[in-house]
C-alpha positions, -999 to +999 in steps of 0.1 A: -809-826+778-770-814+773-782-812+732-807-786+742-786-768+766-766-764+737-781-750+714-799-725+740-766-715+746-759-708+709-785-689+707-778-663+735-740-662+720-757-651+688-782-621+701-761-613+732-730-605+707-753-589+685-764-559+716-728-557+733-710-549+696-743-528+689-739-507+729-699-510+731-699-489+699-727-461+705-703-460+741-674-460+719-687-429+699-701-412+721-670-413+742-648-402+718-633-435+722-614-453+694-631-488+688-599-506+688-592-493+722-631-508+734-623-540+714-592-543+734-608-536+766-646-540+775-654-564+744-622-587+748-622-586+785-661-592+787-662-623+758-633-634+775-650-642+808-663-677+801-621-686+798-616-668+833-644-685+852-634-721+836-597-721+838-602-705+879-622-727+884-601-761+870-572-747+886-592-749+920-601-780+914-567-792+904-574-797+869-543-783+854-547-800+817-581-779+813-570-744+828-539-745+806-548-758+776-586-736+778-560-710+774-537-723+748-568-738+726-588-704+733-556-687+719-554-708+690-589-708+680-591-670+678-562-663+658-569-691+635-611-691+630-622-661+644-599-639+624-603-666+594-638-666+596-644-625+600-623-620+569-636-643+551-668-622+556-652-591+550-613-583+545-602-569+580-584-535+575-556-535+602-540-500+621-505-489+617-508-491+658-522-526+664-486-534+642-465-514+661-483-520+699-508-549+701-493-576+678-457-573+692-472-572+726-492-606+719-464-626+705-442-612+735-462-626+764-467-656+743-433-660+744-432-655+781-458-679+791-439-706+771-405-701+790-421-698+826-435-733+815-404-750+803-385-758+835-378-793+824-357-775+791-343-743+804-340-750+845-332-789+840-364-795+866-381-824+872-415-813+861-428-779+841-451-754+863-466-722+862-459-710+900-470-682+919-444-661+911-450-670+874-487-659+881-473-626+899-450-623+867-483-620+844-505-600+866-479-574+866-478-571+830-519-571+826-519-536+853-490-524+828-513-529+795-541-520+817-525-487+826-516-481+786-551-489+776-565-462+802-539-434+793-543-444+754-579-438+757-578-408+778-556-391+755-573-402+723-607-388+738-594-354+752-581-348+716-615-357+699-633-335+723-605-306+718-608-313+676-652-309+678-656-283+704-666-251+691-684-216+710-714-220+685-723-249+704-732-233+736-767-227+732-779-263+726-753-277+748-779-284+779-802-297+754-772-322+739-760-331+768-794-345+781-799-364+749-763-374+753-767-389+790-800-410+778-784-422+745-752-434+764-772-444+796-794-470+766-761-484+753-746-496+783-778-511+793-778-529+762-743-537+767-745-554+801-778-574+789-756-584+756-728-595+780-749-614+805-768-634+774-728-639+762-714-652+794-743-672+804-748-689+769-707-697+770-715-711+805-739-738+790-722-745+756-691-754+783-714-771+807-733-791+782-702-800+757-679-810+783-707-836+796-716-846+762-676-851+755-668-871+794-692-892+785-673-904+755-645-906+782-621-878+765-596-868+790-593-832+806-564-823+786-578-826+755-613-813+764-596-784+774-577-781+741-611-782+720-643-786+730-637-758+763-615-740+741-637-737+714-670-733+734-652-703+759-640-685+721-673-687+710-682-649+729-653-637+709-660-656+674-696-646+675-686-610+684-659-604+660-682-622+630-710-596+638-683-565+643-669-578+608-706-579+595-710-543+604-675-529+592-658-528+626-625-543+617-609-523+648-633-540+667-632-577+655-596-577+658-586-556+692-613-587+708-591-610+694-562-593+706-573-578+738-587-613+743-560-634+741-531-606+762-561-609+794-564-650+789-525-649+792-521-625+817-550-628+840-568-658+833-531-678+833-517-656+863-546-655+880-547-689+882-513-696+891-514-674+920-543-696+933-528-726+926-496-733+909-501-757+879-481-784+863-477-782+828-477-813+803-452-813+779-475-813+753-489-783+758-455-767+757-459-776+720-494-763+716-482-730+730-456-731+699-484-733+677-498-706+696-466-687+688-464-700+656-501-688+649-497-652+663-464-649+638-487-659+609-514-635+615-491-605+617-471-617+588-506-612+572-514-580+585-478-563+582-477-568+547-505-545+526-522-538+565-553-557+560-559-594+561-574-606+530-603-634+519-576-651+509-555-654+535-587-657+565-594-688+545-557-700+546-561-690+587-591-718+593-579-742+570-547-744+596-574-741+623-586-775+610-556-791+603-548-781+642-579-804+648-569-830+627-534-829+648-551-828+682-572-860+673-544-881+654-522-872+688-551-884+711 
């Protein structure tokens, strides 16, 4: 039963990913809106739900290994394969201002998680945890993107709308703005049912791999690393393959982006603040290869600002060799 649950869940990854880049980018246009700033918001927040409700949810239930390392191996996995794999599709063309803004920003908080994690090195404490103040830490910083994100979209649109306005519009302008309210009114309908198929199908690919994987008796840690890292990314590698497919490079890489800045800041803070969490010292290396990773990728994208066949390949090769690691460790 967990084998078809599976592959039902596949399925709604597929088609749901399919509608919400299809609706977030009519929205997106019709808005005015810059896709790079939806990617980084309503995309990356919305694929990013399945890592929310399972690393909550561990962290309730005292499963620390899972909630951290969902994060970590969720991190990993999208910088790795689901930038790999949507350049290898199509080269990714990359903005001066994901260089300058979104890629600093990501290796910064990466940065931050690892040293709010490494009592035992820097505080000479008995054990590593992510407290409450750690989780008020991170919050803080996801309102302060938050808050960019709004007034970088606000500004972008009201100089869109200031560029296209002109008086010889005025006649038709009841006419377009009734075509404009059912256009727009479509695509976020087709939005929400793209993010409900995505969220729901994560929730069984999790459900149904992590029974399929207990009952080879893998332990939490390392479930969390792969199989609930890999099967939470999925809304996000599905999503970003498509947005590739269709020429959205803004859009494949702000979900990856935006994706990984909320799994850091809320899902990890969020979770703190519910319930502080102790932190294995091997995840403290993971997050250096989540470091490591983010450092890579920009390397990539810093140097002719795009990220080549060539180097996406290098990307999930690594991603692989990650596994490889992971297992031999085991």
């Amino acid at each position: 039963m967990n084998y078809i649950l599976l592959l039902i869940g596949f399925v709604l990854l597929v088609k749901g990913a399919d509608y919400f880049v299809d609706g977030s980018s009519n929205i997106a246009k019709k808005l005015r809106i810059p896709s790079l700033i939806i990617g980084l918001t309503i995309v990356a927040f919305g694929t990013s739900a399945p890592e929310a409700a399972v690393s909550i949810t561990a962290s309730i239930n005292g499963q620390n290994g899972m909630a951290i390392g969902n994060v970590i191996g969720s991190n990993i996995f999208n910088l790795l394969m689901v930038i790999g794999a949507s350049g290898i599709i199509k080269p990714l063309l990359v903005e001066k201002s994901i260089l300058s803004r979104e890629f600093p920003f990501t290796l910064l908080i990466s940065i931050i998680l690892i040293i709010l994690s490494s009592d035992i090195l820097l505080f000479n404490s008995s054990i590593n945890t992510i407290n409450r103040i750690d989780g008020i830490i991170l919050l803080i910083l996801f309102i302060v993107f938050l808050y960019y994100l709004i007034n970088s979209a606000m500004k972008n649109r009201k100089e869109s709308l200031y560029d296209t306005e002109t008086s010889a519009d005025l006649d038709m302008s009841n006419i377009k703005s009734i075509e404009k309210s059912n256009t727009m009114i479509k695509s976020i309908l087709i939005s929400v049912i793209g993010i409900a198929a995505i969220i729901f199908g994560g929730n069984l690919v999790v459900d149904s791999a992590s029974n399929i994987a207990s009952s080879f008796g893998v332990n939490d840690q390392l479930i969390g690393l792969t199989i609930v890292s890999i099967g939470t990314s999925l809304p996000e590698f599905v999503t970003s393959i498509i947005a590739a497919t269709k020429g959205e490079s803004d859009l494949a890489l702000g979900n990856v982006l935006g994706s990984n800045i909320f799994n850091i800041l809320f899902v990890i803070g969020a979770s703190a603040l519910i319930s502080p969490m102790t932190v294995d010292p091997k995840l403290i290396i993971n997050g250096a290869i989540m470091i490591l990773s983010t450092i890579l990728v920009y390397f990539y994208a810093y140097r002719k600002n795009d990220i080549s066949k060539f180097e996406s390949i290098t990307l999930s090769l690594l991603y692989f060799g990650y596994m490889g690691y992971l297992i031999f460790i085991a």
